[in-house]
C-alpha positions as CSV (number, residue, x, y, z in Angstrom):
1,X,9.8,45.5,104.7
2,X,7.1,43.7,103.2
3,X,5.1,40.7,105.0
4,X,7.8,40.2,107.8
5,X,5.3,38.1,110.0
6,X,4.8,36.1,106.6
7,X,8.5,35.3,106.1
8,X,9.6,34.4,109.1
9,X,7.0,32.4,110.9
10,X,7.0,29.0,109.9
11,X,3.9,27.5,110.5
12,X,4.7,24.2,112.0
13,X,1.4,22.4,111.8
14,X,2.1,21.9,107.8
15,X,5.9,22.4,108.6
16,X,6.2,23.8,105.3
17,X,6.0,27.3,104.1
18,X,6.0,28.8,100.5
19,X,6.7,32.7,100.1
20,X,5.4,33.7,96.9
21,X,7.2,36.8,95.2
22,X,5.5,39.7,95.9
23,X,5.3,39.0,99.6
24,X,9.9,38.2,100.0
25,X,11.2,41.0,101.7
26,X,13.2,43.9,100.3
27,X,15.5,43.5,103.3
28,X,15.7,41.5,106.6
29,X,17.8,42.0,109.6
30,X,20.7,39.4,110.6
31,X,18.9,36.2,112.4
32,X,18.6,32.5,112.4
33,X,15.8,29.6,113.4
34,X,15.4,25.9,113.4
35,X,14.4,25.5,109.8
36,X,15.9,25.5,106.5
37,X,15.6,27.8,103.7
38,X,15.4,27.8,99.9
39,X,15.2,31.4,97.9
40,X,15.3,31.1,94.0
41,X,16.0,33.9,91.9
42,X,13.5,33.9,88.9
43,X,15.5,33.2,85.7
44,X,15.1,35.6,83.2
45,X,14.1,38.8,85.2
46,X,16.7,42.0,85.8
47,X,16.1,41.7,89.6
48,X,18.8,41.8,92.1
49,X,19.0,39.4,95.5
50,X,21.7,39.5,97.7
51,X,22.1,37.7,100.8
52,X,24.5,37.1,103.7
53,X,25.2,33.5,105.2
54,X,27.4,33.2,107.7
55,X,29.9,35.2,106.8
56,X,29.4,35.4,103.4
57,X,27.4,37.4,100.9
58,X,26.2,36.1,98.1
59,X,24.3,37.8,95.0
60,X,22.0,35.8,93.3
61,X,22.1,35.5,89.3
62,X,18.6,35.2,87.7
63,X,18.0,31.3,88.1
64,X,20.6,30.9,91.2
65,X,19.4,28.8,94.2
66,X,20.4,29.5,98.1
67,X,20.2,26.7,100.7
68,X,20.4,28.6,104.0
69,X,21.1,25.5,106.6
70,X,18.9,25.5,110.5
71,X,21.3,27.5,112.9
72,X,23.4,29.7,109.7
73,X,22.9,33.4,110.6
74,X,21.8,35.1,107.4
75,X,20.1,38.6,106.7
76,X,18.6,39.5,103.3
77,X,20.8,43.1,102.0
78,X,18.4,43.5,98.7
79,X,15.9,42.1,97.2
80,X,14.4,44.4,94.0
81,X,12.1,43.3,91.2
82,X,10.1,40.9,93.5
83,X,11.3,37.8,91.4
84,X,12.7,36.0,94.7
85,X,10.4,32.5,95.8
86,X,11.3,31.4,99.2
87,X,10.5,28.3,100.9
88,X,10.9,27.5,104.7
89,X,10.6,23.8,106.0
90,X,11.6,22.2,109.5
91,X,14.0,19.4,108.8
92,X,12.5,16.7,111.1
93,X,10.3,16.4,107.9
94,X,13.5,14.2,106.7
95,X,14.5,12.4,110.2
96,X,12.3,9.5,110.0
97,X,13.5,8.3,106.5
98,X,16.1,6.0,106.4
99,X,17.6,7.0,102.9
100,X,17.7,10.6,103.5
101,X,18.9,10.4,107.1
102,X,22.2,9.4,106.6
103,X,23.2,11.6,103.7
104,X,21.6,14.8,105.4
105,X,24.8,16.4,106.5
106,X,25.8,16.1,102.8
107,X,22.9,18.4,102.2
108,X,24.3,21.2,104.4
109,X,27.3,21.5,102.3
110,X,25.1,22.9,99.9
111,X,24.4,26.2,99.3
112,X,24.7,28.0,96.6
113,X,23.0,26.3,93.1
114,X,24.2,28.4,90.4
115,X,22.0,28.9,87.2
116,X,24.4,29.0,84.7
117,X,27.1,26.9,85.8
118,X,24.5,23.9,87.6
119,X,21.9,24.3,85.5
120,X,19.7,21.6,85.3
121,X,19.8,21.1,88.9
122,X,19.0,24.7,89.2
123,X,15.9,24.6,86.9
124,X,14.5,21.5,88.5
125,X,14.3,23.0,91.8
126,X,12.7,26.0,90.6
127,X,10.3,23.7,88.8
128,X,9.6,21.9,91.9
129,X,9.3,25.0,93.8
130,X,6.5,26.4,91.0
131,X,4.6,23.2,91.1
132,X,4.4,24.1,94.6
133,X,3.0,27.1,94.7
134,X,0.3,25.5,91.7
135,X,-0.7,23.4,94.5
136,X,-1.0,26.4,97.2
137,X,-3.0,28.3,94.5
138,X,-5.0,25.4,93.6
139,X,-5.9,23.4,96.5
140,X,-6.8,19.8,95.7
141,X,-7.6,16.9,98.1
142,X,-4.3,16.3,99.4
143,X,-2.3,20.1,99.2
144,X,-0.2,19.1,102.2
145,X,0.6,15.6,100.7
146,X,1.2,16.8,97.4
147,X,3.9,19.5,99.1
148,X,5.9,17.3,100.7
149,X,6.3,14.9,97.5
150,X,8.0,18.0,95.6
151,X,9.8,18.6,98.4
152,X,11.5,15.2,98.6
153,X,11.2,15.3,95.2
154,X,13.5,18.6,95.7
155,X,16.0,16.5,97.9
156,X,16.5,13.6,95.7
157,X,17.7,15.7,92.8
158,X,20.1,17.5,95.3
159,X,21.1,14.0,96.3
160,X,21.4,12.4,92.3
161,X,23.2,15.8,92.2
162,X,25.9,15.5,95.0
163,X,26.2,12.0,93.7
164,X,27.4,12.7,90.5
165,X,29.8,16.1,91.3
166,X,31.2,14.5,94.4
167,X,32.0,10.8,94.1
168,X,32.1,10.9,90.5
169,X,35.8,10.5,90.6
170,X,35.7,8.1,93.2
171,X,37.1,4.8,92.4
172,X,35.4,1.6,93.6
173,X,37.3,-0.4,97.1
174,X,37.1,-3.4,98.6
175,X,33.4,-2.3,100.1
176,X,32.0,-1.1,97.6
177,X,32.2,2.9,96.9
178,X,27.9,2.8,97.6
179,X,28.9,0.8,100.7
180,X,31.7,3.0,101.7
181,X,29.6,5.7,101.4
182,X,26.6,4.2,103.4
183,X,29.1,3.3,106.8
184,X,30.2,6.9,106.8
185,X,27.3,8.6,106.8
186,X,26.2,6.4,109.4
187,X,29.4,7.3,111.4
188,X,28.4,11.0,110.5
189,X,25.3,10.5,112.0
190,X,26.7,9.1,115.1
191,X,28.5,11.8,115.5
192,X,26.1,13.9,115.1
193,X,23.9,12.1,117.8
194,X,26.4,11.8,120.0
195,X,29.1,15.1,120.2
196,X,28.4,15.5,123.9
197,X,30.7,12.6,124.6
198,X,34.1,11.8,124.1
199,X,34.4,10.6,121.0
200,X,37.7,9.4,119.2
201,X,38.8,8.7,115.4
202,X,39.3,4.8,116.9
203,X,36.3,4.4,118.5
204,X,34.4,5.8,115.6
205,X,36.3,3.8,113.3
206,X,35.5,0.7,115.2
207,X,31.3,1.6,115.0
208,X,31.9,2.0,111.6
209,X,33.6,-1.5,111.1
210,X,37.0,0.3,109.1
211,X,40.1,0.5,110.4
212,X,41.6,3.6,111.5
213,X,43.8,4.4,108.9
214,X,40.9,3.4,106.1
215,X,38.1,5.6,107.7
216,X,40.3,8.8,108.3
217,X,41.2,8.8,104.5
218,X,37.6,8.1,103.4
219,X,36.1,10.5,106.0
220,X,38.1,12.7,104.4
221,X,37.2,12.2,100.9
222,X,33.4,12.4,101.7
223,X,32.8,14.6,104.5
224,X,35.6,17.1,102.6
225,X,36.9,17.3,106.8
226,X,39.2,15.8,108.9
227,X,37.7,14.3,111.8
228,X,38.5,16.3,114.7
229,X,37.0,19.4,112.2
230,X,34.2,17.5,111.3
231,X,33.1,16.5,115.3
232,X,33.7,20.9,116.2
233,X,31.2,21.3,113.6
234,X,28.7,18.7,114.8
235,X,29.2,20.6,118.5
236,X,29.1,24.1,117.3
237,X,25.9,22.9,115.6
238,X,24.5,21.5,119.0
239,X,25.2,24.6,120.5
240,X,23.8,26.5,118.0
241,X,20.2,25.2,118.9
242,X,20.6,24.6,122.8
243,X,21.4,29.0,122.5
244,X,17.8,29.3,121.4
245,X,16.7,28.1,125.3
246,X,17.3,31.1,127.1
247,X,17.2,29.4,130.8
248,X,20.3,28.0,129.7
249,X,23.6,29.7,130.3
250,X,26.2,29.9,127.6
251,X,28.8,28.1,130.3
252,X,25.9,25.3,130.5
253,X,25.3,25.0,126.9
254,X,29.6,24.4,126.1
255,X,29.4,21.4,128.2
256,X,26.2,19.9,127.0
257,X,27.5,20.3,123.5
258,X,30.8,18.7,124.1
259,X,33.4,21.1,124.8
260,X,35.7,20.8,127.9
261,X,36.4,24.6,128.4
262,X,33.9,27.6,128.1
263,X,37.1,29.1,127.1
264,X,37.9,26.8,124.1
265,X,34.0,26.7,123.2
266,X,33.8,30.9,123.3
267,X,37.2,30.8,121.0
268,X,35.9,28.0,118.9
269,X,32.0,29.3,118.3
270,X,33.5,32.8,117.2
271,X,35.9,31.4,114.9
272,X,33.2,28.9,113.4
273,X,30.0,31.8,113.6
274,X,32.0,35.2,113.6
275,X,30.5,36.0,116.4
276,X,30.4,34.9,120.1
277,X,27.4,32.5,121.5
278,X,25.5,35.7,123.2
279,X,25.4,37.8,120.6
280,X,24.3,34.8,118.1
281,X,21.9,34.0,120.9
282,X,20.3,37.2,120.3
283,X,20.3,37.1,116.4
284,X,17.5,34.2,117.3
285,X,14.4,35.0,115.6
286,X,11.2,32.3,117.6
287,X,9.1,31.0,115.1
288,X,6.2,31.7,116.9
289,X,6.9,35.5,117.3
């Protein structure tokens, strides 16, 4: 394996990090961290990239694009012809901005970009990604600035992109579809924030000033879950990063994410991971190791 110590350590006082080519492993065991991911296969070449996520495998086309979500156990199976560019970035890069915040968990339904059925989208994230490494290569006044702007340049094509291929069908309602839209990623972000507690369609309904007939269809329309599915996710994905403290135990953990049974939380987290929370816990890979 090639630059390991490159690939996997983030390095959190730029919060970004690019792997060029030559330096993406051939092959990485089955982990997960706190950050995202991005690897592009270079259009063009013969190379071959293949990747697990979660629980499934997918093998990149020449031009494809893989989001890999903080918390998704993944493992690189091949990588041959050293056309793969990766970038890592922590995603509290996004949680201070008010127009991405609410849409992020749209972004985690993302993951695969292909290159030759998406691809514009496709090419414009490679783009930004090359223009990123020009900047590495050539370091100006501002490198770290300069990153960051491709990078939300990255996220607002991914947004324009969502946009267009998931609401594009959506007709107009008495809110307003942008409105619509707006309240439930707010209520997604509630729920996100708050999973711990007990949290009903009614009351969530209420914060998000639909009734609870209206909000259960459109949550459904634009999440693509039912509620109850949607609020297990949020908790599995709480757990998910309270697993990387080991002085917490796993019976400790299934209450501060929201589950009333270690049982249910155990049977739930296996179901949701395909694996159970110790042996996830010890697929953990610390940035700073």
């Amino acid at each position: 394996m090639k630059n390991s110590t490159t690939y996997e350590n983030l390095h959190f006082d730029s919060m970004i990090n690019l792997i060029r080519p030559d330096d993406y492993p051939r092959s990485f065991a089955p982990h997960w961290h706190k950050y995202a991911e991005i690897a592009s296969a270079a259009a063009g070449s013969g190379a071959r990239q293949s990747l697990r996520v979660n629980q499934t495998v997918y093998d990149l086309q020449p031009g494809d694009v893989l989001f890999i979500w903080p918390g998704e156990i993944h493992e690189i199976l091949e990588n041959t012809g050293g056309q793969t560019t990766g970038l890592q970035f922590s995603t509290a890069l996004f949680h201070e901005l008010p127009d991405f915040t609410p849409f992020f968990h749209l972004f985690r339904t993302v993951h695969l970009i292909s290159g030759a059925k998406d691809a514009e989208l496709a090419q414009r994230v490679q783009a930004h990604l090359d223009h990123m490494l020009y900047i590495q290569e050539n370091k100006g006044i501002f490198p770290g600035v300069e990153t960051l702007i491709c990078l939300y340049e990255l996220f607002m094509d991914l947004g324009m992109y969502i946009k267009n291929t998931r609401f594009r069908d959506a007709k107009p309602d008495a809110f307003g579809r942008g409105r619509t839209i707006e309240k439930i990623s707010m209520a997604c972000s509630y729920l996100m924030d708050n999973c711990d507690r007990e949290l009903t369609l009614e009351s969530t309904a209420d914060y998000a000033g639909f009734s609870t007939y209206y909000f259960s269809r459109v949550f459904r329309q634009i999440t693509g879950y039912h509620f109850v599915e949607y609020l297990t996710i949020q908790r599995i994905k709480r757990a998910q990063m309270l697993l990387s403290d080991s002085s917490l135990s796993i019976t400790e953990i299934s209450y501060l994410a929201g589950f009333k049974s270690i049982s249910t939380f155990n049977r739930v987290f296996r179901q949701h991971c395909g694996c159970s929370p110790s042996r996830y816990r010890n697929y953990y890979l610390h940035e700073h190791t």
